[in-house]
N, C-alpha and C positions, 0 to 999 in steps of 0.2 A: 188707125192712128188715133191715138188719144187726144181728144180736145176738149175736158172736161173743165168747165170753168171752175177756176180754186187761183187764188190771191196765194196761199201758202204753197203750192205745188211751184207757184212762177217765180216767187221769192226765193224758194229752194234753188233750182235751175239756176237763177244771179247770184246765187250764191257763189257756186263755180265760174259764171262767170268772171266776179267780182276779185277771187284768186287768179286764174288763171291771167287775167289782165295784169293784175298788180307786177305779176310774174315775169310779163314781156315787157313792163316800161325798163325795169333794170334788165333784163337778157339784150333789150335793143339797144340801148346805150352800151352797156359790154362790146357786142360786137359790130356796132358802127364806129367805132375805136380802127378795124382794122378793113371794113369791108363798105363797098359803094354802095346806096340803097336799094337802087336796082337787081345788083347780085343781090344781097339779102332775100329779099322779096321772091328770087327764082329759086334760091336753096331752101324757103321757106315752103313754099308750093310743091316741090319735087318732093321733100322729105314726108308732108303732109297726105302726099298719094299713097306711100308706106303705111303709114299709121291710121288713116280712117280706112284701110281693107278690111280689118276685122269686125269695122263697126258695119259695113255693107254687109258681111258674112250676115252678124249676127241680127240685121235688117231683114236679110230675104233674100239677098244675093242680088246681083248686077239688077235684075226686074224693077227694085224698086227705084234706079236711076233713071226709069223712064219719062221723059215730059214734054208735053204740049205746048210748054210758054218756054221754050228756047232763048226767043228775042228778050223775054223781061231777065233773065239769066243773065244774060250777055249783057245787057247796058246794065244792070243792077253792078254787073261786079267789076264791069268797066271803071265807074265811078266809085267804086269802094276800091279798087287798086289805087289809082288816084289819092284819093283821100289816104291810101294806109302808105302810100309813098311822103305825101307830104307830113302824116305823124311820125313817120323816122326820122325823117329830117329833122322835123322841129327839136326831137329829143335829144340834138348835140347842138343845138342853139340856146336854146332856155331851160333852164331849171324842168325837172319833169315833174316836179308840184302844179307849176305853171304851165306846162300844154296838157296835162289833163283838165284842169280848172275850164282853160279856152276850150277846149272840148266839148266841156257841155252848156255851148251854146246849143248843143244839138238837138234836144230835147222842145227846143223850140221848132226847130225846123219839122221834126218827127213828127211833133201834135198839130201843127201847122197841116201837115199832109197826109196825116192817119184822118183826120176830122173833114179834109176838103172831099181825098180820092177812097176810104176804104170805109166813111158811113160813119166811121166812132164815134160818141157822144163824149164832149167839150165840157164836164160837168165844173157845177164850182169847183168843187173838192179836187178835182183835180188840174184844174189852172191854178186854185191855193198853194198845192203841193209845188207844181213845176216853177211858180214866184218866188215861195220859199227856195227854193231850193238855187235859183237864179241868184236872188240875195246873200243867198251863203257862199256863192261863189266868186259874185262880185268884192266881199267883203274878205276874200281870200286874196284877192288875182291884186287889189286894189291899183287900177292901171294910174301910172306915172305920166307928168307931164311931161313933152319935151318929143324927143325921136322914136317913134314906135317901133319896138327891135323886131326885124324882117320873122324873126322865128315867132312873133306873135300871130301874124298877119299867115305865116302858113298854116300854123294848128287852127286858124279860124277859119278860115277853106277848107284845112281838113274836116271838120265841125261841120260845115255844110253838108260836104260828100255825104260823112255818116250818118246825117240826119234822114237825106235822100234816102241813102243803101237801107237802113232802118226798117221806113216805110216799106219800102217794095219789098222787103225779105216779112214783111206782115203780111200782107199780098199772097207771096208765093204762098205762106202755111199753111194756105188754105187749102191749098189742092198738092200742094210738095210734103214729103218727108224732108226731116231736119235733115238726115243721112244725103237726102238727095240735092237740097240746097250747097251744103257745101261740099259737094263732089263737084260738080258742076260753077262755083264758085274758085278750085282749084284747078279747073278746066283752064278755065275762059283766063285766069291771071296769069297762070303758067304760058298760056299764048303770048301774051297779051307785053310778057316781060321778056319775053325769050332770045331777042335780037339786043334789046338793052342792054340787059346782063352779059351775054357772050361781048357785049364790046369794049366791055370794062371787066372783063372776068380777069381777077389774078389766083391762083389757087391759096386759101386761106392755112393759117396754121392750123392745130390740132383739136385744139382749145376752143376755137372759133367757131368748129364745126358744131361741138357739144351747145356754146352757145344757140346755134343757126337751130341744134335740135331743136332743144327747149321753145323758142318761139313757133318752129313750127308744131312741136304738140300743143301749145296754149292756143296758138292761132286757130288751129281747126275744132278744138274742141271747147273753144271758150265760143265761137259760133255756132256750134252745137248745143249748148246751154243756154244760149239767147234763143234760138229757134223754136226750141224747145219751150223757154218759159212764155214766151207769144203765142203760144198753142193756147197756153192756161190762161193769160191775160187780155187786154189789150193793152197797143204799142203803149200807150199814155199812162197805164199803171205799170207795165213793165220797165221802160224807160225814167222812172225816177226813180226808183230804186238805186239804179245806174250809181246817182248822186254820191253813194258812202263813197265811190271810189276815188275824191277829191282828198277826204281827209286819209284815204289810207294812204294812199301815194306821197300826198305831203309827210308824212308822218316816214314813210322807206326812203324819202331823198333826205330828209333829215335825219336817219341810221346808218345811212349806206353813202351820204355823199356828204353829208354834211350842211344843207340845204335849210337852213333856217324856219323853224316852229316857231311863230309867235302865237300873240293872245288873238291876232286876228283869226288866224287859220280856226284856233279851237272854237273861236266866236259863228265863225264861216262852217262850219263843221257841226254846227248845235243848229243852224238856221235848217241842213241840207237835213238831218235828222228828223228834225221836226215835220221836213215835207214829207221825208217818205213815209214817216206814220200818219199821219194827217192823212196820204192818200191812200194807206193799207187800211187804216177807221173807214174810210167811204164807202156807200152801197154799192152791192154789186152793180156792174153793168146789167142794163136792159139784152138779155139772146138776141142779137141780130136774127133776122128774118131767114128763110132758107131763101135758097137764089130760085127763080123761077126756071 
């Protein structure tokens, strides 16, 4: 398993992520149009056991699915179903400019918990970067006086979840294949939705399906690109990178939905920039220690 520290190998990897994401905020609107999130989230996971076969093939074969931390699996992806149930929702509530933006509050909770439970170093440069890039987001979201709309208030719990799921998926790298995390991630969800979905299941149209694909190949292998770029970094330089994916989003609900671009977003979009270079200029991390 490759874990060779490199800033440009992790930024590659988010790279895919940063498509593939972009990819599922409009495919999940699409087809929360016609399906409950629960279904979603089950046609998600089933279609996803299809499509990362080949990626095990070309891992090693089933051998490499073996693992010792079952339980961190299990609650890791408990709480990231969770969270990915509350980010569907929020996506036919609010603008999907605005629950990505609430999203990354997550970046806080991430470095918060890479820094308490997995040893990381909290360097300036990269609380500079995570500030920056908080103020560009702030400066995007710009929250309004008066009734805080319910879909705020879930993409900022979902925010949590992912910040938690985040951490602990740094955790596994260590000892997990990327292939192996989300095998086992489409395990534990596929259970975990499986009684939800059959209670609300209607069979969807045709169209819906295609859509259901599309999420579930971004979904499995846009996790496969985070897993992967956490090998090369850590969570705290990986995760602001994350950032660009404020201004790209802003930018497809105002193509595709009609979602309003002002001078804030590009102002908010120049802040999140500046962090992620500002933490890509920083020195390398110090090699963590071998474990005794």
């Amino acid at each position: 398993m490759d874990r060779t520290p490199s800033k440009s190998l992790a930024a590659l990897w988010m790279s895919g992520w940063l498509a593939l994401m972009l990819i599922i905020v409009v495919a999940g609107r699409e087809a929360m149009r016609e399906l409950n999130v629960f279904q979603l989230m089950e046609m998600r996971t089933i279609l996803g056991f299809f499509m990362l076969y080949p990626l095990i093939r070309a891992s090693g074969g089933f051998s490499v699915l073996k693992t010792a931390r079952l339980h961190l699996h299990v609650v890791r992806n408990i709480i990231h179903y969770g969270a990915q149930l509350g980010w569907f929702f929020a996506l036919t509530l609010i603008p999907i400019g605005q629950v990505v933006a609430i999203e990354f509050t997550m970046p806080i909770w991430t470095a918060i918990l890479a820094a308490m439970f997995l040893g990381e170093r909290m360097t300036v440069w990269k609380v500079a970067a995570i500030v920056l890039g908080l103020v560009g987001v702030v400066i995007i979201v710009r929250p309004a006086t008066g009734e805080v709309n319910p879909g705020q208030l879930i993409a900022l719990a979902a925010a949590v979840g992912f910040g938690v799921s985040v951490a602990m998926v740094k955790s596994l790298t260590r000892t997990e294949q990327a292939v192996a995390i989300i095998f086992w991630m489409l395990v534990v969800q596929s259970v975990a939705g499986f009684f939800p979905a059959l209670y609300v299941w209607k069979w969807p149209p045709a169209y819906i399906w295609g859509w259901a694909a599309v999420i579930a190949f971004c979904g499995t292998f846009s996790h496969y690109c985070m897993a992967r770029a956490l090998r090369h970094a850590d969570a705290t330089v990986v995760i602001p990178m994350d950032f660009l994916r404020v201004p790209l989003t802003a930018t497809a609900g105002w193509l595709i939905y009609a979602e309003r671009l002002d001078l804030f977003t590009v102002l908010g979009a120049i802040l999140i920039l500046a962090g992620n270079l500002l933490n890509l200029r920083a020195t390398n991390p110090v090699p963590a220690r071998a474990a005794s």
